[in-house]
mmCIF entry with sequence, helices, sheets and N, C-alpha, C, O atoms, coordinates in Angstrom:
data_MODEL
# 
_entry.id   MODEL 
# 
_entity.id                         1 
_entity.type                       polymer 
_entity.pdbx_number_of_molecules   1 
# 
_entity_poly.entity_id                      1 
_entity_poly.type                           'polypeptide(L)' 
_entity_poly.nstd_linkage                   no 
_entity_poly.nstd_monomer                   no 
_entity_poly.pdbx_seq_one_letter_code       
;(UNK)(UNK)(UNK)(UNK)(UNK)(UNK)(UNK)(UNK)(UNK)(UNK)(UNK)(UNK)(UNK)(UNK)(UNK)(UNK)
(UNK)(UNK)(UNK)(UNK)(UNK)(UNK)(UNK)(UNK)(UNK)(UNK)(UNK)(UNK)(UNK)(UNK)(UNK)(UNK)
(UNK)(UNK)(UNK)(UNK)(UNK)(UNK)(UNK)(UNK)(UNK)(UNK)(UNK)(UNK)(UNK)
;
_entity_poly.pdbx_seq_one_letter_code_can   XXXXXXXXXXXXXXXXXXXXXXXXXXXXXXXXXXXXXXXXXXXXX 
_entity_poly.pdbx_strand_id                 A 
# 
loop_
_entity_poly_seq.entity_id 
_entity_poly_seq.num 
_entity_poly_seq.mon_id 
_entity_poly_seq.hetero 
1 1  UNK n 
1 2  UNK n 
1 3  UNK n 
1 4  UNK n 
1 5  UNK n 
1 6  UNK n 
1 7  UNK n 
1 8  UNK n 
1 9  UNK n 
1 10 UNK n 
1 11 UNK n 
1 12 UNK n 
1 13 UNK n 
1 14 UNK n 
1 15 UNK n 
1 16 UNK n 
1 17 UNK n 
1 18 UNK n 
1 19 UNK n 
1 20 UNK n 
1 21 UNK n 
1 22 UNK n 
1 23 UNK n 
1 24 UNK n 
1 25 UNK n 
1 26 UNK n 
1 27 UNK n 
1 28 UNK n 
1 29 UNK n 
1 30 UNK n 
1 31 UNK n 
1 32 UNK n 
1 33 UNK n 
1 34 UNK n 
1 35 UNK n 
1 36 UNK n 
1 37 UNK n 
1 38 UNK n 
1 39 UNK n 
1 40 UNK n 
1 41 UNK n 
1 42 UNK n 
1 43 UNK n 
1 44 UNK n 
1 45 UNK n 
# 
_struct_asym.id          A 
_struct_asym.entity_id   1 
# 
loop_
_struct_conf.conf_type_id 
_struct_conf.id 
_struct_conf.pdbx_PDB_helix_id 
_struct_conf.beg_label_comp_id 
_struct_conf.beg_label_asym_id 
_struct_conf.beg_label_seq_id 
_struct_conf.pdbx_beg_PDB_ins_code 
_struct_conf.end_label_comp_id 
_struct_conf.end_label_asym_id 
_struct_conf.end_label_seq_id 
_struct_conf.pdbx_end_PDB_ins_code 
_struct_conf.beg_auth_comp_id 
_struct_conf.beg_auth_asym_id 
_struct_conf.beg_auth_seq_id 
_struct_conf.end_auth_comp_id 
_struct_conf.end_auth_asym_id 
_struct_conf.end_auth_seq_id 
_struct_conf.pdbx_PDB_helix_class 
_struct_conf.details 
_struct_conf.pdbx_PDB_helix_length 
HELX_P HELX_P1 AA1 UNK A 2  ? UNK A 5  ? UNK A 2  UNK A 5  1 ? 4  
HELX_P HELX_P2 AA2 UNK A 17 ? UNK A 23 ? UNK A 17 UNK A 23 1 ? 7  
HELX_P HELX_P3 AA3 UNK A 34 ? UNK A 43 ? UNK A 34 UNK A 43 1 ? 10 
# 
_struct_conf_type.id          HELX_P 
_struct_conf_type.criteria    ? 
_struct_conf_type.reference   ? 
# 
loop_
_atom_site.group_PDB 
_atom_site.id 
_atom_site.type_symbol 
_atom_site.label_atom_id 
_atom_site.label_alt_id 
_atom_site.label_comp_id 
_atom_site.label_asym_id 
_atom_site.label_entity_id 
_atom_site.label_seq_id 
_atom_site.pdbx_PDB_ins_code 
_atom_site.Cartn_x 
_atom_site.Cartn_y 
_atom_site.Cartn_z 
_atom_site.occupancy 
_atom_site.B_iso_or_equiv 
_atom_site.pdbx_formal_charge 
_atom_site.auth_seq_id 
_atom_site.auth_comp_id 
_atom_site.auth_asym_id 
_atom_site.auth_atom_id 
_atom_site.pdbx_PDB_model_num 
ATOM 1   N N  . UNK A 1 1  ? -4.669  -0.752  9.385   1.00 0.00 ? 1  UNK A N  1 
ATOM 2   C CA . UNK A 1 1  ? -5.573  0.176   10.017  1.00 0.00 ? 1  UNK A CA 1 
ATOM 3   C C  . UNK A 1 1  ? -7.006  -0.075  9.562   1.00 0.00 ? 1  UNK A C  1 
ATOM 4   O O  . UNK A 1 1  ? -7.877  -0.036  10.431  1.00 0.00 ? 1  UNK A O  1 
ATOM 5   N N  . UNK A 1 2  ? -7.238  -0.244  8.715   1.00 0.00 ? 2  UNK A N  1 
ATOM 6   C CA . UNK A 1 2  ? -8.519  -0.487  7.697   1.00 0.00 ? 2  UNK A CA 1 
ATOM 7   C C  . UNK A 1 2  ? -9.010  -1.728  8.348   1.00 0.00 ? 2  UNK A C  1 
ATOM 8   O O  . UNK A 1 2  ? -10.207 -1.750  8.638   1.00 0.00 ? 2  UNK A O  1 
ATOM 9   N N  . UNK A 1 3  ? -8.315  -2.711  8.612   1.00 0.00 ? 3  UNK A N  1 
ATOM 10  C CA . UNK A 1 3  ? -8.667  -3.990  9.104   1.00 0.00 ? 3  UNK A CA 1 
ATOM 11  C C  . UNK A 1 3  ? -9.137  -3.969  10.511  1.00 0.00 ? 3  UNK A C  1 
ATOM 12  O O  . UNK A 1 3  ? -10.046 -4.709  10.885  1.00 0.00 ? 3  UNK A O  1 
ATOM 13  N N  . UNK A 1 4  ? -8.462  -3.038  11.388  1.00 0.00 ? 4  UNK A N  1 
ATOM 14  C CA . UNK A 1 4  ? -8.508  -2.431  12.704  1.00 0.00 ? 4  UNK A CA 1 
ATOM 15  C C  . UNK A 1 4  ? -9.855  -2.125  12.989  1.00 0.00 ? 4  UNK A C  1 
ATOM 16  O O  . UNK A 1 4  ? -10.440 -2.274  14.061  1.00 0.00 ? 4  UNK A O  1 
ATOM 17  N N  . UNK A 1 5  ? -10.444 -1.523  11.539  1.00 0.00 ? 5  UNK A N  1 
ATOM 18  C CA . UNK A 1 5  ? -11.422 -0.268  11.628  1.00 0.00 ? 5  UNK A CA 1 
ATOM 19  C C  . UNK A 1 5  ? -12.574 -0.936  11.507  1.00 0.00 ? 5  UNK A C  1 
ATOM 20  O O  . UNK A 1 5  ? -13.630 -0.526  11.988  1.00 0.00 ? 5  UNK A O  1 
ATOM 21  N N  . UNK A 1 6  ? -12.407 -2.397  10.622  1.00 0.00 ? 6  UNK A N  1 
ATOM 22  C CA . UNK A 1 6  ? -13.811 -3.612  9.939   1.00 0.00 ? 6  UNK A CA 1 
ATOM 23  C C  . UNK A 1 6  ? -13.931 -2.905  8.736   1.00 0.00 ? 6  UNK A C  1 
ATOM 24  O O  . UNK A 1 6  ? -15.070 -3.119  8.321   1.00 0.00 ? 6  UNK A O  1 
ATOM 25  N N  . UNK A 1 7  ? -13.071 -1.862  7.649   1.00 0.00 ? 7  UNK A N  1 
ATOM 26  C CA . UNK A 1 7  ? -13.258 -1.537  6.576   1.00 0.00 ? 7  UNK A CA 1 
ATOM 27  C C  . UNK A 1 7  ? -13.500 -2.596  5.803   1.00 0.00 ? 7  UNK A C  1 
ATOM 28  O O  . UNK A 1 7  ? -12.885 -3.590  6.190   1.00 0.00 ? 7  UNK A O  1 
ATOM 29  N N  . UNK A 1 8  ? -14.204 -2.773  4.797   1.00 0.00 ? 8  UNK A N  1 
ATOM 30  C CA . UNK A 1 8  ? -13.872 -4.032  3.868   1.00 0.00 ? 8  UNK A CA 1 
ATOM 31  C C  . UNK A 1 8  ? -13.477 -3.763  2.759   1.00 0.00 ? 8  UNK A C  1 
ATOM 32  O O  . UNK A 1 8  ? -12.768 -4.464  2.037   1.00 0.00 ? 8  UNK A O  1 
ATOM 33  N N  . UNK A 1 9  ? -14.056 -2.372  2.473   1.00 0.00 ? 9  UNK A N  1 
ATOM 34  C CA . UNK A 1 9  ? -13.096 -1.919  0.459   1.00 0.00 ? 9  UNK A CA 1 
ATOM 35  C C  . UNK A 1 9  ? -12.934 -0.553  0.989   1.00 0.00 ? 9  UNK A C  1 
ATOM 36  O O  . UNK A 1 9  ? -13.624 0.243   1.625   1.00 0.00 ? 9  UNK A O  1 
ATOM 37  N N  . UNK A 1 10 ? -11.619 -0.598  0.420   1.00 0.00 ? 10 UNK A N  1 
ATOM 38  C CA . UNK A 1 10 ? -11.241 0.825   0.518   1.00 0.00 ? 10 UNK A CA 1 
ATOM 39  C C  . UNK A 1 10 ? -10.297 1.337   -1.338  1.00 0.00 ? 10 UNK A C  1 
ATOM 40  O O  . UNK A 1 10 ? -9.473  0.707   -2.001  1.00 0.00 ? 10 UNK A O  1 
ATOM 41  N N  . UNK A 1 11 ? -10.795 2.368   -1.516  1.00 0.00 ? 11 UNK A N  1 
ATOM 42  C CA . UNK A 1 11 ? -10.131 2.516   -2.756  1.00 0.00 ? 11 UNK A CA 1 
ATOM 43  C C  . UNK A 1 11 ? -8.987  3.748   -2.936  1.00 0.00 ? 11 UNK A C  1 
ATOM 44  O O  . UNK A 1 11 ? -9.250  4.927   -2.699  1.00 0.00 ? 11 UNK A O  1 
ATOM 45  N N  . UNK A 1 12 ? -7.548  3.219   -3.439  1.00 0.00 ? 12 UNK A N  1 
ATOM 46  C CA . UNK A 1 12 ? -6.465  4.721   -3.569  1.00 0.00 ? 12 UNK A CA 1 
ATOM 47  C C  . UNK A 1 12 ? -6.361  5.113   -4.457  1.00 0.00 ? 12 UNK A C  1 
ATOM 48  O O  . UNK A 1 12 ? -6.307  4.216   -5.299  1.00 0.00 ? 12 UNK A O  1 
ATOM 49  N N  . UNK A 1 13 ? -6.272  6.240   -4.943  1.00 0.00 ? 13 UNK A N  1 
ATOM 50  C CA . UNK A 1 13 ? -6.203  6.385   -6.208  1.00 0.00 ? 13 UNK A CA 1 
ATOM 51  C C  . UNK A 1 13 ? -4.193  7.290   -5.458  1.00 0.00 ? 13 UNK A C  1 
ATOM 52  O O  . UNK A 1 13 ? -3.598  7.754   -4.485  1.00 0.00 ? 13 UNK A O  1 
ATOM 53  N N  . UNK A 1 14 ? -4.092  6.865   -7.219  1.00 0.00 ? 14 UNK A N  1 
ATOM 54  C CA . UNK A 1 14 ? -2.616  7.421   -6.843  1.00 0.00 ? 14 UNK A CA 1 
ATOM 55  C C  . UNK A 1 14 ? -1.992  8.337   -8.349  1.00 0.00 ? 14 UNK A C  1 
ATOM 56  O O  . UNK A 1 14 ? -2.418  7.899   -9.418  1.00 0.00 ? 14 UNK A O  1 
ATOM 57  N N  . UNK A 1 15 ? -1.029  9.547   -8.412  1.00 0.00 ? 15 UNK A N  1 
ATOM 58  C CA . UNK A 1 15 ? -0.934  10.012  -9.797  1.00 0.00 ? 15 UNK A CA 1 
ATOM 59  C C  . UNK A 1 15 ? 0.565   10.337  -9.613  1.00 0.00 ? 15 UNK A C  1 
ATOM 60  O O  . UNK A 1 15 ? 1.159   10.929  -10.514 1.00 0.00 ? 15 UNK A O  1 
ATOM 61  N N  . UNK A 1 16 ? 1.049   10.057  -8.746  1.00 0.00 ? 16 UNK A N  1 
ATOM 62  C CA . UNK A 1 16 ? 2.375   10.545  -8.373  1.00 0.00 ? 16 UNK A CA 1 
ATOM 63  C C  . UNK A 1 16 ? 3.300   8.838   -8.886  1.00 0.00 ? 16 UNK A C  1 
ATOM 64  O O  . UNK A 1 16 ? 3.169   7.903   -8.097  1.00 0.00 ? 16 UNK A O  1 
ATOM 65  N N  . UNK A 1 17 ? 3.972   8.659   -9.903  1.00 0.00 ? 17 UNK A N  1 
ATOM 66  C CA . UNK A 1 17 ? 4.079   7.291   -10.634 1.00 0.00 ? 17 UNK A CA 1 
ATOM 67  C C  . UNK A 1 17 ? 5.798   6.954   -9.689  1.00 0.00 ? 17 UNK A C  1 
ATOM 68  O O  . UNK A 1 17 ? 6.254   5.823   -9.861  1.00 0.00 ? 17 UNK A O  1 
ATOM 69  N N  . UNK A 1 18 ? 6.383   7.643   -9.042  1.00 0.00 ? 18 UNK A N  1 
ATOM 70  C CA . UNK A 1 18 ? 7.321   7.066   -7.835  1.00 0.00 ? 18 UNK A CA 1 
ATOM 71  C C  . UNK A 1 18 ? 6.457   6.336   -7.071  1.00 0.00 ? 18 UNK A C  1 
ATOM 72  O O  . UNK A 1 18 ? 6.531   5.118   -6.912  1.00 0.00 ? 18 UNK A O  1 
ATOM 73  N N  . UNK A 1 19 ? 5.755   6.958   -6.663  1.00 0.00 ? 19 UNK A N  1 
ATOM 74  C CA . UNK A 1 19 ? 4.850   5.744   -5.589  1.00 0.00 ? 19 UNK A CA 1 
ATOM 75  C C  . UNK A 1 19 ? 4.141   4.479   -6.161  1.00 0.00 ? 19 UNK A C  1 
ATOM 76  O O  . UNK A 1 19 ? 4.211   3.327   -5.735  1.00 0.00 ? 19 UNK A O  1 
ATOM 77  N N  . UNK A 1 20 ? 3.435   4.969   -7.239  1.00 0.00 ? 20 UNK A N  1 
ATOM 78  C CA . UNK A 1 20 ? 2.886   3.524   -8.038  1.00 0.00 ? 20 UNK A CA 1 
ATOM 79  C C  . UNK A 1 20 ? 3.652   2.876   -8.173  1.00 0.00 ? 20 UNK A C  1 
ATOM 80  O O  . UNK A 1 20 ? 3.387   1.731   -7.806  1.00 0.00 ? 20 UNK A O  1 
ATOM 81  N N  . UNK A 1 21 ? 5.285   3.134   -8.844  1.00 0.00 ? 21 UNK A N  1 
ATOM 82  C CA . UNK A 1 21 ? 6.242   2.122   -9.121  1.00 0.00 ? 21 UNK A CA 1 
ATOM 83  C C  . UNK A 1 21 ? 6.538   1.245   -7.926  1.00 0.00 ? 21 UNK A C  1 
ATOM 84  O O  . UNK A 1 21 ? 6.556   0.018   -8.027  1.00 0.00 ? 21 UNK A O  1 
ATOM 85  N N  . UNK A 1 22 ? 6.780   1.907   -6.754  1.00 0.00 ? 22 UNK A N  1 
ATOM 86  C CA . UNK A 1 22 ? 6.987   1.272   -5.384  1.00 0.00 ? 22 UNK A CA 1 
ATOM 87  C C  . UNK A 1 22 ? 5.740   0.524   -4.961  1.00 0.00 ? 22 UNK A C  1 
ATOM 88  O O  . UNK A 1 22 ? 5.931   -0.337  -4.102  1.00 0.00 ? 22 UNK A O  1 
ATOM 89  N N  . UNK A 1 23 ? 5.005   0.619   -5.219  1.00 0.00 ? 23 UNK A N  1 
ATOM 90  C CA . UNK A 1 23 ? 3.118   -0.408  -5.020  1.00 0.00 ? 23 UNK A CA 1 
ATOM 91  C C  . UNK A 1 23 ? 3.428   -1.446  -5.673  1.00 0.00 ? 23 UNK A C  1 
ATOM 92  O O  . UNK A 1 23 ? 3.217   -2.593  -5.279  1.00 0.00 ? 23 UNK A O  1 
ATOM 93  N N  . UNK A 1 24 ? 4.038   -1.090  -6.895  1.00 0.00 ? 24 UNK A N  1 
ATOM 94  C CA . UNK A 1 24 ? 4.379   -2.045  -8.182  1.00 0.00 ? 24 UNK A CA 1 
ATOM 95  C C  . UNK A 1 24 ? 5.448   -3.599  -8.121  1.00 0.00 ? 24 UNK A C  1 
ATOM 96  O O  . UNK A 1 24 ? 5.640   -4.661  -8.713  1.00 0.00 ? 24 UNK A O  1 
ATOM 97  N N  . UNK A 1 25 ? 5.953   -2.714  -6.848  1.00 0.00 ? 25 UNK A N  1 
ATOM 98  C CA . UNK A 1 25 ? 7.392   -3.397  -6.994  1.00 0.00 ? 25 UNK A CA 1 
ATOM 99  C C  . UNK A 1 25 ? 7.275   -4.498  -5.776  1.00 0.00 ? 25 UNK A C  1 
ATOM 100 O O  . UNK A 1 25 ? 7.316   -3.867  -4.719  1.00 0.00 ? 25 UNK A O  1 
ATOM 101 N N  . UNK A 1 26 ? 7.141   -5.956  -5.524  1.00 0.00 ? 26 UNK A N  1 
ATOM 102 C CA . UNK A 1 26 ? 7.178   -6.237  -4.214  1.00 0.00 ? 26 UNK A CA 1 
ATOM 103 C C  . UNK A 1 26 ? 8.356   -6.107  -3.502  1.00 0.00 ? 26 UNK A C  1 
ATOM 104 O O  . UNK A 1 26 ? 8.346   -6.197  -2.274  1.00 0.00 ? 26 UNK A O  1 
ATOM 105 N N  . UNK A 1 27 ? 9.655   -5.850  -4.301  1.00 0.00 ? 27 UNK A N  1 
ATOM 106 C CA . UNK A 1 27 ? 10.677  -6.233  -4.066  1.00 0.00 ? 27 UNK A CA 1 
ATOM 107 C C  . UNK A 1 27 ? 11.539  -4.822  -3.515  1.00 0.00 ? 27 UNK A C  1 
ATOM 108 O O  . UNK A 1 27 ? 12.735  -4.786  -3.223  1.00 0.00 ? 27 UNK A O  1 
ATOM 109 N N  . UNK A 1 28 ? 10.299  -3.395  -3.459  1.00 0.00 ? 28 UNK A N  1 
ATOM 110 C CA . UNK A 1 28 ? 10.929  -1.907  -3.561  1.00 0.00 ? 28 UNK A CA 1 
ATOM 111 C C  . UNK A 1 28 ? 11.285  -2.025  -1.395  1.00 0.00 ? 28 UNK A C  1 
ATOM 112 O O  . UNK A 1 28 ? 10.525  -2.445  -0.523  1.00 0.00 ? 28 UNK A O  1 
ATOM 113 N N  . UNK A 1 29 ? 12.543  -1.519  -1.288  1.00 0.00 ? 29 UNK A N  1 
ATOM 114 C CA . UNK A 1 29 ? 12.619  -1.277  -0.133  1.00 0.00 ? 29 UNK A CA 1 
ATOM 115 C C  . UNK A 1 29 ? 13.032  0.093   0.470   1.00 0.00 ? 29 UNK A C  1 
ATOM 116 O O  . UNK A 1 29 ? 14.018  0.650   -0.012  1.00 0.00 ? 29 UNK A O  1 
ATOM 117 N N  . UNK A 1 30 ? 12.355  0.676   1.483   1.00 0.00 ? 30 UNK A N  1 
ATOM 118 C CA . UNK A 1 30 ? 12.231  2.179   1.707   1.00 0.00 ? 30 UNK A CA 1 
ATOM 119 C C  . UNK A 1 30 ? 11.545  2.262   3.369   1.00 0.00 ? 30 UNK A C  1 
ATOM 120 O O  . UNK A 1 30 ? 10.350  2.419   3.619   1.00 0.00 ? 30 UNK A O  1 
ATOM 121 N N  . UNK A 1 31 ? 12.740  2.097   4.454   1.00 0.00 ? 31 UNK A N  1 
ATOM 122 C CA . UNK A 1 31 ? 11.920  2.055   5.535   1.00 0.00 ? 31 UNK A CA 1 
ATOM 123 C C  . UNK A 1 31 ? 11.490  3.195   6.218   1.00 0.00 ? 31 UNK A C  1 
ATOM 124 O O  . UNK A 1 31 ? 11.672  3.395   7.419   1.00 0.00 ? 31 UNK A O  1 
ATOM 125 N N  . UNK A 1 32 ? 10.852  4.023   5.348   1.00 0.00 ? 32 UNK A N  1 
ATOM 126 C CA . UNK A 1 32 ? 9.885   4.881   5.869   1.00 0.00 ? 32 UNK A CA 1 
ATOM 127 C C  . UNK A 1 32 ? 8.327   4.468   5.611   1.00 0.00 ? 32 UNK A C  1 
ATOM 128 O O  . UNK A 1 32 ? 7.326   4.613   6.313   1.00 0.00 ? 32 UNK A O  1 
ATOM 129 N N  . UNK A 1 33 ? 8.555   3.815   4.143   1.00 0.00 ? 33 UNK A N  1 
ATOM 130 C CA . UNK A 1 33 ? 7.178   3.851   3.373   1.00 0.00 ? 33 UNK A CA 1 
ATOM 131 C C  . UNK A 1 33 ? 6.885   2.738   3.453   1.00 0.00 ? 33 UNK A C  1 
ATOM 132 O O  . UNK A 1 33 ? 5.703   2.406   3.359   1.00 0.00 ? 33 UNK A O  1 
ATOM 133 N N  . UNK A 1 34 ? 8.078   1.654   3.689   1.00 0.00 ? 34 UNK A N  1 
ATOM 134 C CA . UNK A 1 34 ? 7.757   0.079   3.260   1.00 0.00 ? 34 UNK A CA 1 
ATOM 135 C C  . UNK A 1 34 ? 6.599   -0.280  4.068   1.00 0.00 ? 34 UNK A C  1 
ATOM 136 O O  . UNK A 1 34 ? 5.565   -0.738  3.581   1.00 0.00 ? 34 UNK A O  1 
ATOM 137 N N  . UNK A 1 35 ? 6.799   -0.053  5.390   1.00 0.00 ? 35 UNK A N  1 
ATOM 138 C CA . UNK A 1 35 ? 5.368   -0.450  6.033   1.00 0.00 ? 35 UNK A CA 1 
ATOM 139 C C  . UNK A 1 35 ? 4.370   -0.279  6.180   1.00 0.00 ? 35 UNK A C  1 
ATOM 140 O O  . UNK A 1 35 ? 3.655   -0.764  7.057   1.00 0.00 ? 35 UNK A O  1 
ATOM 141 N N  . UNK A 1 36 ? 3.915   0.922   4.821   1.00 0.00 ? 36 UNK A N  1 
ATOM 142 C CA . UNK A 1 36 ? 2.597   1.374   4.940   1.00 0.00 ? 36 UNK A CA 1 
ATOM 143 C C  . UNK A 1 36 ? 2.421   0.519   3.483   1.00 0.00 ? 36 UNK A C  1 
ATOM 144 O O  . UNK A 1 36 ? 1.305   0.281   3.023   1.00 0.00 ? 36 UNK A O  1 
ATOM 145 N N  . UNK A 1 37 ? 3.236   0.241   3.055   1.00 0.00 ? 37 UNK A N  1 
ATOM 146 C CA . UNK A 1 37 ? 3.338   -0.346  1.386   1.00 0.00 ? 37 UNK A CA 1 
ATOM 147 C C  . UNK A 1 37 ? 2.625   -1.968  1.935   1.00 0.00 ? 37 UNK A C  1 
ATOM 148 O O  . UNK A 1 37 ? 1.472   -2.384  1.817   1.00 0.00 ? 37 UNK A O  1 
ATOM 149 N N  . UNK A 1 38 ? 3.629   -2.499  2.445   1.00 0.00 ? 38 UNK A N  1 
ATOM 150 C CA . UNK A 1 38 ? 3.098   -3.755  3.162   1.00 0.00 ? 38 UNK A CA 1 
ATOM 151 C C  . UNK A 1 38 ? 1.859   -4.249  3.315   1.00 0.00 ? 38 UNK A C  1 
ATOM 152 O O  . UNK A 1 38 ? 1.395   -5.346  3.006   1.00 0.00 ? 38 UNK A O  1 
ATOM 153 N N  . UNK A 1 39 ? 1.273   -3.103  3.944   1.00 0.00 ? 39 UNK A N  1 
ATOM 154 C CA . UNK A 1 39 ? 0.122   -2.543  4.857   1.00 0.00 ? 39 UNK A CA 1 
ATOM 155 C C  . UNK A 1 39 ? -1.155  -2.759  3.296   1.00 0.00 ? 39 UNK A C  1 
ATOM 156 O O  . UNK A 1 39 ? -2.181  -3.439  3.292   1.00 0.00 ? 39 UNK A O  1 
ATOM 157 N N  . UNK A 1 40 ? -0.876  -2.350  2.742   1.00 0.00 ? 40 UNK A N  1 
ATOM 158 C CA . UNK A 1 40 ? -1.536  -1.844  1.454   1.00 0.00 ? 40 UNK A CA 1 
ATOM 159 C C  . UNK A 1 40 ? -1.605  -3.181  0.232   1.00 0.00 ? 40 UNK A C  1 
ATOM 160 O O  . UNK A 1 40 ? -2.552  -3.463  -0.502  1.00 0.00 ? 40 UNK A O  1 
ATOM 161 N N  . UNK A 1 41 ? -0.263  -3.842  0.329   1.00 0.00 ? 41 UNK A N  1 
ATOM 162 C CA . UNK A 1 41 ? -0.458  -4.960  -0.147  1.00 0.00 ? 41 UNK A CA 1 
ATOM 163 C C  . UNK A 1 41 ? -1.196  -6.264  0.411   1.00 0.00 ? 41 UNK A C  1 
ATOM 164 O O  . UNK A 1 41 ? -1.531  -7.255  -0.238  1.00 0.00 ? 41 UNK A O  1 
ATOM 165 N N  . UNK A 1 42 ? -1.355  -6.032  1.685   1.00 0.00 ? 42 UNK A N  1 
ATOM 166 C CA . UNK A 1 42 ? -2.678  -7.178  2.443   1.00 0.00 ? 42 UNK A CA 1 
ATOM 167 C C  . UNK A 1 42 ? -4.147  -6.686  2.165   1.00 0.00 ? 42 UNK A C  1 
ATOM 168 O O  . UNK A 1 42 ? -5.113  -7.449  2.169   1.00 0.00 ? 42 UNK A O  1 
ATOM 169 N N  . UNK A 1 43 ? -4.210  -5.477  1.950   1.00 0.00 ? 43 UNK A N  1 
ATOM 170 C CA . UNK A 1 43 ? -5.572  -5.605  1.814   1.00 0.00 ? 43 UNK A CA 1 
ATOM 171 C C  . UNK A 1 43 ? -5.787  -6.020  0.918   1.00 0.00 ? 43 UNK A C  1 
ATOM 172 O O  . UNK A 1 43 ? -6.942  -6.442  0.855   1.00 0.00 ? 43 UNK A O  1 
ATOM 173 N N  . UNK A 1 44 ? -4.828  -6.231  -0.504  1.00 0.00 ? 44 UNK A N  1 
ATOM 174 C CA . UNK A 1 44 ? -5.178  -6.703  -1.468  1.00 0.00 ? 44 UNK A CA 1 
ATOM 175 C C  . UNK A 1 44 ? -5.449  -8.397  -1.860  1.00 0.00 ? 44 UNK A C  1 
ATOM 176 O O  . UNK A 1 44 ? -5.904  -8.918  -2.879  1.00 0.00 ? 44 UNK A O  1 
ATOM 177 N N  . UNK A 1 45 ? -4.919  -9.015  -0.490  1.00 0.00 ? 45 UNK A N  1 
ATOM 178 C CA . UNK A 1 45 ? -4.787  -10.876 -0.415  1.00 0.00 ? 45 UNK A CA 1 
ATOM 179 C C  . UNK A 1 45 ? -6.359  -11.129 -0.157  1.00 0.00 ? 45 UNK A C  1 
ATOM 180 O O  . UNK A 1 45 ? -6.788  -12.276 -0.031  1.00 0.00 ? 45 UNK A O  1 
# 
């Protein structure tokens, strides 16, 4: 979406440590979240 938008930095902050672990994990699978996870790990390439 960010890429969609021409964002170039966008920053998350996160405190809820289930979700960080799953950010954490490339390997975490959850197909509700995975594709926003995905999503989140390209902006970082």
């Amino acid at each position: 979406m960010c890429c969609n938008l021409n964002i170039a930095a966008l920053i998350v902050e996160l405190d809820a440590r289930a979700v960080v672990d799953a950010f954490s994990n490339n390997h975490y699978v959850n197909n509700i979240i995975s594709p926003i996870l995905d999503d989140c790990r390209l902006l970082n390439s």
